[in-house]
N, C-alpha and C positions, 0 to 999 in steps of 0.2 A: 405392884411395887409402889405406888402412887400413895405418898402419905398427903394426910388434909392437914392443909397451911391452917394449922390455929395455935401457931405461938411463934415466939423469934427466938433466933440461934441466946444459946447461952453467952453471957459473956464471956465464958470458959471453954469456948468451944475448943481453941486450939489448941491449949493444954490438952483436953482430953480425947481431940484427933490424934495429937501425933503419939500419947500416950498408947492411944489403938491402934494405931499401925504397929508401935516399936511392937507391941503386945504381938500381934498378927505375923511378924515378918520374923519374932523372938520363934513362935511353933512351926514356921513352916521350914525355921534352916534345921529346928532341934528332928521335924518328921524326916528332910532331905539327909541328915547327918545320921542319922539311924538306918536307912534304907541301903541295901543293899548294892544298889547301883553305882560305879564309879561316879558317871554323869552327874548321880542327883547328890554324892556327898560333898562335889568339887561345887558344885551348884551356891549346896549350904556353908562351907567354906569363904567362901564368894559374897554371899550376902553377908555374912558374919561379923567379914572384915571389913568390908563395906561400911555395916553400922559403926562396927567398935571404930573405924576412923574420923567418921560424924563430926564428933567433940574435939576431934585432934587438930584437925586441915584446914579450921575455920570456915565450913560450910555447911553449920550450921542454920543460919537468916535463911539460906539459899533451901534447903530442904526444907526447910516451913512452909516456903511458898510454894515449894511442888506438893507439898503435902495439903495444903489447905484451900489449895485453887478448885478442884476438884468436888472438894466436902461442903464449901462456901456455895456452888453453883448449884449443887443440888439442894443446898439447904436455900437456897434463895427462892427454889423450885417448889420446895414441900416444907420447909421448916421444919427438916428432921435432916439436919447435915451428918450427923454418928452414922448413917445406913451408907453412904457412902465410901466410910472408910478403906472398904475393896480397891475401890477404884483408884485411890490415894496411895495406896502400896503398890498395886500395876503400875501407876505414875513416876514410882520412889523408884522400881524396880527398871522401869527405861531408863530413869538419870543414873542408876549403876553402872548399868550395862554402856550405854552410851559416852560417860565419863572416865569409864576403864577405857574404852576403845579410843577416846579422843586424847585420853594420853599417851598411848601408845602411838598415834601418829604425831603427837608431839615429841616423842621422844624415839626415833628411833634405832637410837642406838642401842636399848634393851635388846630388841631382836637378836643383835651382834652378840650381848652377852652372856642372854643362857637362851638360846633358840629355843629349846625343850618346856622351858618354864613361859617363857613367850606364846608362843604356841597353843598352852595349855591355858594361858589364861585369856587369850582372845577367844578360842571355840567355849569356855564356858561362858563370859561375857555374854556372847551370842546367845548362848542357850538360855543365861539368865533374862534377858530381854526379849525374848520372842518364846519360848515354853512357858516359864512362869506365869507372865500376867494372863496368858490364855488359858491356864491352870484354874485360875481362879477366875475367869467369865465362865470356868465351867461348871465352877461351885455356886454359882450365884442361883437364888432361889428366884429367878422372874421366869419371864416364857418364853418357846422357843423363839418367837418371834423379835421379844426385844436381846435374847440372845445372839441373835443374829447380827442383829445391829453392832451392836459393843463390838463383836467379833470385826465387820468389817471396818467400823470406825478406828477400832485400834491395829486393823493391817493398814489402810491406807494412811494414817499419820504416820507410822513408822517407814513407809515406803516416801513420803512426802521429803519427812526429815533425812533419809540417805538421798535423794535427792540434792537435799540443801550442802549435806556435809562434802558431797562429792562436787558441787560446783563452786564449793567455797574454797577446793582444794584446786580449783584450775582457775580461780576470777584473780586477776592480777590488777595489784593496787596503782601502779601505773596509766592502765588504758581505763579501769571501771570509774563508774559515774556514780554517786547517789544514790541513784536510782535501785540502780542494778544490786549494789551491797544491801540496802533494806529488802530488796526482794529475795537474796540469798538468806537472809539473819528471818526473813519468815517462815522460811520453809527451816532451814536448819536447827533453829530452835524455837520459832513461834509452831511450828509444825505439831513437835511434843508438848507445848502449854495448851495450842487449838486440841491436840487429840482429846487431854485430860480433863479439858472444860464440857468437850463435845459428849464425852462419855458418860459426863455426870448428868449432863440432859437428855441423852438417852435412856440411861438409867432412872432418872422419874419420869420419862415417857412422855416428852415435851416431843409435839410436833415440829414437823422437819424444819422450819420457817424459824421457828427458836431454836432445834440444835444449831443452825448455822451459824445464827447470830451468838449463839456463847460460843461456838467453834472462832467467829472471828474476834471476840473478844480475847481470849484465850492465844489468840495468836500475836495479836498486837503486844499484850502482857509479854509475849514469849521475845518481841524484839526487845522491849526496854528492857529483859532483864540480860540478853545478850550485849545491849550496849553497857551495860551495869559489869559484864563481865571481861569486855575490852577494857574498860577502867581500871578493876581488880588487879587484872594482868600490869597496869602499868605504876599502876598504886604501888604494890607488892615485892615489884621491882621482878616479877618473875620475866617478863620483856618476853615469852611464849610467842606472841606472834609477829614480836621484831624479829625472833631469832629465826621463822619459820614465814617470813615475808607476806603474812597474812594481810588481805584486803580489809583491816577495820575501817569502821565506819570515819570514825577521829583521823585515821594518817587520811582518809580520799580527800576527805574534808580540806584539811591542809593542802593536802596536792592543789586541790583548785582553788586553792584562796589567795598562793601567794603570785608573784610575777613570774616570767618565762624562764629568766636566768637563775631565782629560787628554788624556782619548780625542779631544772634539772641540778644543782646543789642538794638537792633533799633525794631525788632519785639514785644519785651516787650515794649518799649515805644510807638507802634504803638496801640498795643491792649488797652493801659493805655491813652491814646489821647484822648478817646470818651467824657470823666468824669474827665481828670486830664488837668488844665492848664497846670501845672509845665513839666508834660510829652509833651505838645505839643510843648511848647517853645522850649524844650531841642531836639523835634524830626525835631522841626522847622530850627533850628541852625543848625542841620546836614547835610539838605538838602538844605542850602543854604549856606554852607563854599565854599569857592571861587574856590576850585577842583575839586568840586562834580558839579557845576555851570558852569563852563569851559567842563566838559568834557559832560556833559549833549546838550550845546548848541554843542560842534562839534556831536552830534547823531542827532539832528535837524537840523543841516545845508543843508543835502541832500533833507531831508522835502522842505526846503525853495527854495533848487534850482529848485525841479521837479516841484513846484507851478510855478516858473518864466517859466520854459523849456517850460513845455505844454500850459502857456499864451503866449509864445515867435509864438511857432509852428499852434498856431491857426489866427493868423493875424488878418485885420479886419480895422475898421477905425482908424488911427494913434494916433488921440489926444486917443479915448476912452481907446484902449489897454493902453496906458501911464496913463490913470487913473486908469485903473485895476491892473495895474505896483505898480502903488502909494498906493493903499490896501494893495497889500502885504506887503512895504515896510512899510505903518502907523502900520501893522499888529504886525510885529517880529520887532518894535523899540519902542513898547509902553512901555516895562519895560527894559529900559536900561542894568541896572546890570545883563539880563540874555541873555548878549550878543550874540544875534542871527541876526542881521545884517552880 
């Protein structure tokens, strides 16, 4: 599977990755949608909608970079990033799956509303996230042996990442440190970026010492763009993890920065967030005064540089690396005002 590095990614490469996945993920709902099986039409249904919401929801930027993290690694690897494209749609095909289900614990009062339709779209979700992309490590033309691999790399990331989702559901913003919130937001979602990169270097058959090392690349990528996505939430005004008391990175931050009598002022409006606009706004405003936001981004800076460092220190095809460069950089400039450039 091993191509010889004798050129560099096109500059076009990304247009015509994601062109090859829409292409790829276009036949596999039109073969699921034709098949016989309940399972595999609800499947194709599933991804359908999926795509057709792409251009709607504004996540787009966000699928490029699961799309191209994977194509870039390999192509950094052999200089023939297009072979990858497989790999890039298993990738596309967890943030379906995983993006369905995380709304649905965001939101759970759907359950209440049509149980049956709830129901039916959590067990495909799943099915879409775990059958699928094994689908296609089964189609892939390498050998048993690097089949093997793909196969485990892509159980244990997915096992890594419910890991993370489930301790991110019990880490209380309150008592958690620092610490403790980057090591969740690794697992929970550097988990799925570490799987995607790790795959792509198994996929050109990079020994173990290099898949780690793009496996930890990949994972670092996967917390910036998690903190990228506690911003979005507050950007947007959708307040998701005010209203569901989630441990982000920005409210701990806060918690430990201000004095004792603040601290607990902001914990009462925190508790009052779930059910109170009025509390979110005011808890909202706190966490994005221009101090709290400046000193927030120099705690992330180090983040930012160990992503560059270990993509610096892994080499590879010239233009690819400089697209993988350019991730990080689209990564930590999507929301200006929280200056992490």
């Amino acid at each position: 599977m091993r191509a010889q590095r004798n050129g560099a990614c096109e500059m076009t490469a990304q247009q015509r990755a994601l062109a090859d996945v829409a292409a790829q993920a276009s036949a596999m709902t039109q073969r699921l949608s034709a098949s016989n099986s309940t399972g595999d039409r609800a499947m194709g249904t599933f991804v359908d909608a999926f795509s057709a919401m792409i251009p709607l929801d504004g996540s787009a930027p966000s699928i490029n970079g699961i799309v191209m993290l994977p194509v870039l690694v390999f192509g950094a690897e052999t200089a023939a990033p297009m072979l990858a494209t497989p790999v890039a749609l298993i990738h596309t095909l967890w943030w379906a799956a995983a993006r369905y289900l995380d709304d649905m614990i965001d939101s759970p009062q759907l359950a209440q509303t049509d149980p049956a339709e709830f129901n039916r779209g959590v067990l495909t979700a799943i099915a879409v996230g775990n059958y699928l992309p094994l689908d296609i490590i089964g189609d892939l033309a390498v050998s048993d042996a690097v089949r093997f691999r793909l196969i485990t790399e892509y159980s244990t990331g997915c096992i890594d990442a419910l890991s993370g989702q489930l301790t991110d559901l019990d880490l209380n913003a309150e008592t958690a440190t620092l610490d403790e919130v980057l090591r969740n937001y690794e697992d929970k979602t550097g988990a799925a970026y570490g799987m995607a990169a790790a795959l792509a270097a198994q996929l050109a058959e990079c020994d173990a010492d290099r898949v780690d090392a793009w496996r930890s690349f990949g994972r670092a990528l996967g917390v910036l763009r998690q903190l990228v996505n506690d911003q979005r939430d507050l950007v947007t005004e959708r307040d998701e993890d005010l209203r569901n008391g989630t441990a982000t990175y920005l409210l701990v931050h806060l918690l430990g920065t201000v004095s004792t009598a603040r601290r607990a002022e902001l914990i009462g409006l925190h508790r009052q967030a779930r059910t109170s606009e009025e509390a979110r706004a005011e808890l909202k405003r706190a966490m994005l005064a221009a101090d709290i936001v400046s000193s927030y981004a120099e705690t992330i800076e180090p983040i930012v540089r160990a992503a560059r460092d270990t993509l610096g220190s892994l080499g590879g095809d010239p233009q690819c690396v400089t697209e993988l460069a350019g991730l990080i950089d689209e990564t930590v400039s999507l929301f200006p005002q929280f200056q992490l450039r």
